[in-house]
C-alpha positions in Angstrom: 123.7 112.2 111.5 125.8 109.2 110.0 124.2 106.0 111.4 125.9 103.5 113.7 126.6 100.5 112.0 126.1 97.4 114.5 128.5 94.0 114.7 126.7 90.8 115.6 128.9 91.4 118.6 127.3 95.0 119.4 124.1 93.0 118.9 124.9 90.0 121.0 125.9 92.2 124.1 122.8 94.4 124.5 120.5 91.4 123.3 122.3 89.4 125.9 123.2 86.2 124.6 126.1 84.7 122.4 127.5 85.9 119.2 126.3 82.3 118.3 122.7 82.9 118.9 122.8 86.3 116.9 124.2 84.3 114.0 121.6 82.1 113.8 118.6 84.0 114.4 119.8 86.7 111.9 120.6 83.7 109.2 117.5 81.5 110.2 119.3 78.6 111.1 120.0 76.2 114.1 117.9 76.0 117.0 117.2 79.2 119.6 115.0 79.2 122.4 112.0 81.4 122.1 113.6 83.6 125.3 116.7 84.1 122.9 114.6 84.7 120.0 113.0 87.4 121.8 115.4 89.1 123.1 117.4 89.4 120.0 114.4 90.5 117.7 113.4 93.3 120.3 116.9 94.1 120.0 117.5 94.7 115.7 113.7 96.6 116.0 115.2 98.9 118.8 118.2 99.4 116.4 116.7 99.4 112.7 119.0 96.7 111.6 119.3 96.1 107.7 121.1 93.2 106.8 124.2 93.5 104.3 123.0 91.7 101.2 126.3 91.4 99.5 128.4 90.7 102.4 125.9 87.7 103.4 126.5 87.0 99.4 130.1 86.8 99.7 130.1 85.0 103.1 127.6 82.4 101.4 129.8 82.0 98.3 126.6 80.6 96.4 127.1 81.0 92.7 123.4 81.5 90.9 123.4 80.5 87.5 121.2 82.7 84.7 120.5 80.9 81.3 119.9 83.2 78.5 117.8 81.5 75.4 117.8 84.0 72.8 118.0 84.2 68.7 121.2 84.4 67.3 122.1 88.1 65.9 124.3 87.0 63.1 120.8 85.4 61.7 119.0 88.6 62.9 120.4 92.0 63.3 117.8 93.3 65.5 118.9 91.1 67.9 122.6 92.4 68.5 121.7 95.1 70.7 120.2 92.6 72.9 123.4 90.3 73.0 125.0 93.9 74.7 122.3 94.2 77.3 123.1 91.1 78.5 127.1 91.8 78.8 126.1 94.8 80.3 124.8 92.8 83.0 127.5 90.2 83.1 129.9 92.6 84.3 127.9 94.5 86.3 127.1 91.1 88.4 129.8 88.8 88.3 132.0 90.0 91.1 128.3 88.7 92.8 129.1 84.8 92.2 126.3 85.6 89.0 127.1 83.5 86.4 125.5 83.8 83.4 125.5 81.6 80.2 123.5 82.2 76.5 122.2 79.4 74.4 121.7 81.4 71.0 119.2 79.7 68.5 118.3 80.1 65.0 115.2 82.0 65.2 114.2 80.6 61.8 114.4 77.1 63.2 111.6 76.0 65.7 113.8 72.6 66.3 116.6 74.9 67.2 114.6 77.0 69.4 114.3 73.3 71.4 117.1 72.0 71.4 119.2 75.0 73.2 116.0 75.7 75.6 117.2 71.7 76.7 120.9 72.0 77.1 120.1 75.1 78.9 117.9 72.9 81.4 120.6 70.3 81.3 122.9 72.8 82.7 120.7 73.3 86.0 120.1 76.6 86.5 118.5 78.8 89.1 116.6 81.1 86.1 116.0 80.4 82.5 115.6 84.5 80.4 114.3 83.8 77.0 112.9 85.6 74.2 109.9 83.4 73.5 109.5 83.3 69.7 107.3 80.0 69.3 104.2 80.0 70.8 103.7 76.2 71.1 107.5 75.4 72.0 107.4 78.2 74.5 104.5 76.5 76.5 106.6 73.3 76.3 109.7 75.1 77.9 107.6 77.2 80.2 106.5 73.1 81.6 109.4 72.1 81.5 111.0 74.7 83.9 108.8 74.5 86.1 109.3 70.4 86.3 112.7 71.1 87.6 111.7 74.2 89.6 113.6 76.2 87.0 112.4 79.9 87.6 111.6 81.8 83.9 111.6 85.4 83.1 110.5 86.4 79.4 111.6 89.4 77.5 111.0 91.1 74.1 108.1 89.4 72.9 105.2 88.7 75.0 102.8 85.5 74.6 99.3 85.3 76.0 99.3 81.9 76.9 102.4 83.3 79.2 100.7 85.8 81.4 101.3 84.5 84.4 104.6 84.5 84.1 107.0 87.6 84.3 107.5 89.7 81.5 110.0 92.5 80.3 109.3 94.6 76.8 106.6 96.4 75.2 102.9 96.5 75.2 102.5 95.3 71.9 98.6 96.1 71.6 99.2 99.1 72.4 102.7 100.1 70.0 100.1 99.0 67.2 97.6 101.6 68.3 100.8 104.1 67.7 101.6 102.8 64.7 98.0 103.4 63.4 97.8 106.8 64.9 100.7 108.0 63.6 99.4 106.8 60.1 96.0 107.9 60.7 98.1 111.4 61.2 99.6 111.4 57.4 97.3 109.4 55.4 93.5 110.5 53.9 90.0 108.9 53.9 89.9 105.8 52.0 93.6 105.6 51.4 94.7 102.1 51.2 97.1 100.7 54.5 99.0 97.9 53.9 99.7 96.0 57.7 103.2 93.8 56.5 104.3 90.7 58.4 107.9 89.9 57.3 108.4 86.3 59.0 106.1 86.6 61.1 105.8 85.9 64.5 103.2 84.9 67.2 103.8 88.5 69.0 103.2 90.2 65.7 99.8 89.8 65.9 99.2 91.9 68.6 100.5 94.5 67.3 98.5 94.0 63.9 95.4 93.8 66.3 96.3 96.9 68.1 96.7 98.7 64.7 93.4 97.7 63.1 91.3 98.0 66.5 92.6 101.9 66.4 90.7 102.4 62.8 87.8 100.2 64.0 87.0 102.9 67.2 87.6 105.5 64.5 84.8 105.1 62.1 85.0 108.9 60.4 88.0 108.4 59.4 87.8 104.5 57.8 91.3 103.5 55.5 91.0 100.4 54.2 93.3 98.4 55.7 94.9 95.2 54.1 97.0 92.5 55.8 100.2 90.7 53.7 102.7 88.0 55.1 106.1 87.4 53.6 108.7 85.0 54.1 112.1 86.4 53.5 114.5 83.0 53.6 114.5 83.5 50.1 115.8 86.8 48.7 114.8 86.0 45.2 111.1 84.5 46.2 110.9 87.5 48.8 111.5 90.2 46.0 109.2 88.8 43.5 106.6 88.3 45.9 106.7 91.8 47.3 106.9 93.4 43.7 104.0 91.2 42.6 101.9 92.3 46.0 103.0 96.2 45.0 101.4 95.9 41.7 98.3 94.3 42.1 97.3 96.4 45.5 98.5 99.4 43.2 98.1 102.8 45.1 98.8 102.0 49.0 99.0 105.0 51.2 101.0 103.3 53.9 102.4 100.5 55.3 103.0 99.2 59.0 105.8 97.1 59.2 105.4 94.9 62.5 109.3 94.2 62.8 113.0 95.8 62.1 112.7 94.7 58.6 111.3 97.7 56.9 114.3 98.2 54.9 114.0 94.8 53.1 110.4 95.8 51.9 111.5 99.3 50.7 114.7 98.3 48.5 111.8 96.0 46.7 109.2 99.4 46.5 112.0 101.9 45.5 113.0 99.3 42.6 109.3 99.3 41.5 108.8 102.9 41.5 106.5 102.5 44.7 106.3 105.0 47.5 104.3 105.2 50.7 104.3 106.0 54.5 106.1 103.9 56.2 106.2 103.2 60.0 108.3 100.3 60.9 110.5 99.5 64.0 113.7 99.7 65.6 117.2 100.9 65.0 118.8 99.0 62.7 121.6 100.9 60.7 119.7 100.1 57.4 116.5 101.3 59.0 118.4 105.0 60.3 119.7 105.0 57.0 116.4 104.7 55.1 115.4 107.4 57.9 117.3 110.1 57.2 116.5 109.7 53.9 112.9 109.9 54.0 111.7 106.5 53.3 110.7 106.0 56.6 108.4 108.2 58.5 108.8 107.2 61.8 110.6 104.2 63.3 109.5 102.8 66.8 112.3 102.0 69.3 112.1 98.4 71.3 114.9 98.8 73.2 116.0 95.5 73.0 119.2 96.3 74.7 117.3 97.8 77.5 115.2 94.6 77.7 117.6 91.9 78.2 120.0 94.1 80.4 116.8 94.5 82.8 116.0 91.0 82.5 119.3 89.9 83.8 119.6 92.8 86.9 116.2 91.8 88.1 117.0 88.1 88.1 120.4 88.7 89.6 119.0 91.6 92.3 116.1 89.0 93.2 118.3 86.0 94.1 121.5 88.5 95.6 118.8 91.2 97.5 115.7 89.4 97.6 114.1 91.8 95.8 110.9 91.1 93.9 110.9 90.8 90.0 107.9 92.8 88.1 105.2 91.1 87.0 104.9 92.6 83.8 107.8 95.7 83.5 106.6 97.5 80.3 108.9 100.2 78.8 108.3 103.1 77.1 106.4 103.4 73.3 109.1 105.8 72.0 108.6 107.4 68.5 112.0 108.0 66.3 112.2 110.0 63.4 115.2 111.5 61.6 115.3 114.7 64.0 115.6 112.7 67.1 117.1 109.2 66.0 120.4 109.8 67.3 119.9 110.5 70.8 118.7 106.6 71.0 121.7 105.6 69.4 124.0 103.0 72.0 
């Protein structure tokens, strides 16, 4: 049975009073007598009434402004997929009065990180979403929202200090822990694992403390595990430096690559004759590419598309539906290797 949809006229003549009265009690403004108030309440109960969330959006013609503060994908490739997400949203939410605006950064450049996160304050807006790649910075943009009663939503890479705050991405602990036991899987006692940091981030680290606390519960079975950071703004520095690590660690069993760049790494191995397990992360065409041919084992998927699409509907369906943003929305570890890869392809 199709349910009878009610006017605040229907409602008016069996609660008793004026069209007027309805309006206000169902809106929460004006004065009404507690007789009124009554009535009309005992009235929606009796009838289930659900209020219209996008007509009362159209009737209010509020326009809710969403900053985006994320790196800029021409610096960072990993990051283009994200860029989508968030047209994805656009279009799914502008005919809403959602407007939404991205202040893109260098992710190499702290100062820059700054410097957008304050002309995206200067543009008052009802939400900042950013992708929090400084620590220290982050706290200072996470203080000043909240100054100006600016509302802030995180995605991609998670932050302790942050925790209180929402948070859309991956459990990064815990992707570590795959990492290692997908390693622990295809590598022998007392191999060598190499745990590579290619400019490396504060969210890094927990997944470099989720790999190495998987060997530490796993005492039978102890690799030795080494930890290498390298800085990639300089191809020629970056190449040397990775050839010179290759030769003087000599026979590593496997590396864990903690971000998209596995590919850079492995055009330096393959020119030193060096070959090893590798688990790295996300879809990047030179990381499918060194997939399917064998370089890399197993690639695990972020979703960064996923992440900043979500982060913009839940920001837009809170402020257009009132519905509550999760805490902590984390998605799922997925494991891609070269039988699977292109089923995860956008």
């Amino acid at each position: 049975m199709i349910k009878k949809k009610y006017t605040i006229k229907d409602i008016a003549r069996l609660a008793d009073v004026s069209k007027g009265t309805v309006d206000r009690v169902l809106h929460g403004r004006g004065k009404v007598s507690k007789k009124a108030l009554e009535q009309v309440n005992q009235v929606l109960e009796a009838i289930d009434y659900q209020p219209n969330p996008i007509a009362r959006t159209l009737k209010n013609n509020k326009i809710y402004r969403i900053c985006v503060l994320i790196p800029d994908q021409t610096v960072d490739p990993y990051w283009n997929p994200a860029h989508e997400g968030i047209k994805d949203a656009e279009n799914e939410f502008k005919a809403f009065g959602v407007l939404i605006q991205k202040y893109i950064y260098d992710p190499l450049e702290r100062s820059s990180f700054l410097e957008e996160s304050q002309k995206a304050l200067e543009s008052a807006p009802d939400v900042l979403l950013m992708a929090p790649l400084y620590r220290q910075e982050s706290l200072e943009i996470l203080q000043n929202c909240k100054a100006k009663n600016v509302l802030v939503v995180f995605f991609n890479n998670y932050i302790d200090a942050l925790n209180s705050e929402f948070f859309i991405g991956q459990d990064l602990h815990q992707s570590g822990r795959v990492a290692a036991n997908l390693i622990d899987k295809l590598t022998s006692t007392d191999d060598t694992v190499a745990v590579i940091h290619i400019d490396k981030e504060p969210h890094m680290q927990m997944k470099e403390n989720g790999f190495k606390e998987y060997f530490e519960e796993r005492k039978k079975n102890p690799q030795r595990i080494i930890t290498a950071n390298f800085n990639s703004d300089s191809t020629t520095k970056f190449e040397k430096d990775i050839a010179e690590f290759l030769k003087v660690q000599g026979n590593i069993a496997a590396v864990f690559i903690t971000n998209s760049k596995s590919y850079r790494l492995l055009e330096v191995a393959e020119s030193n004759n060096s070959s090893f397990v590798t688990i790295g992360y996300d879809l990047l065409e030179e990381n499918i590419n060194c997939l399917v041919q064998g370089k890399i084992n197993f690639l695990i998927h972020q979703k960064p598309r996923r992440q900043a699409y979500l982060g913009v509907s839940y920001v837009a369906e809170y402020f257009l539906f009132d519905k509550k943003i999760p805490c902590k929305m984390l998605l799922p570890i997925d494991i891609i290797s070269s039988e699977n890869f292109k089923y995860y392809l956008d």
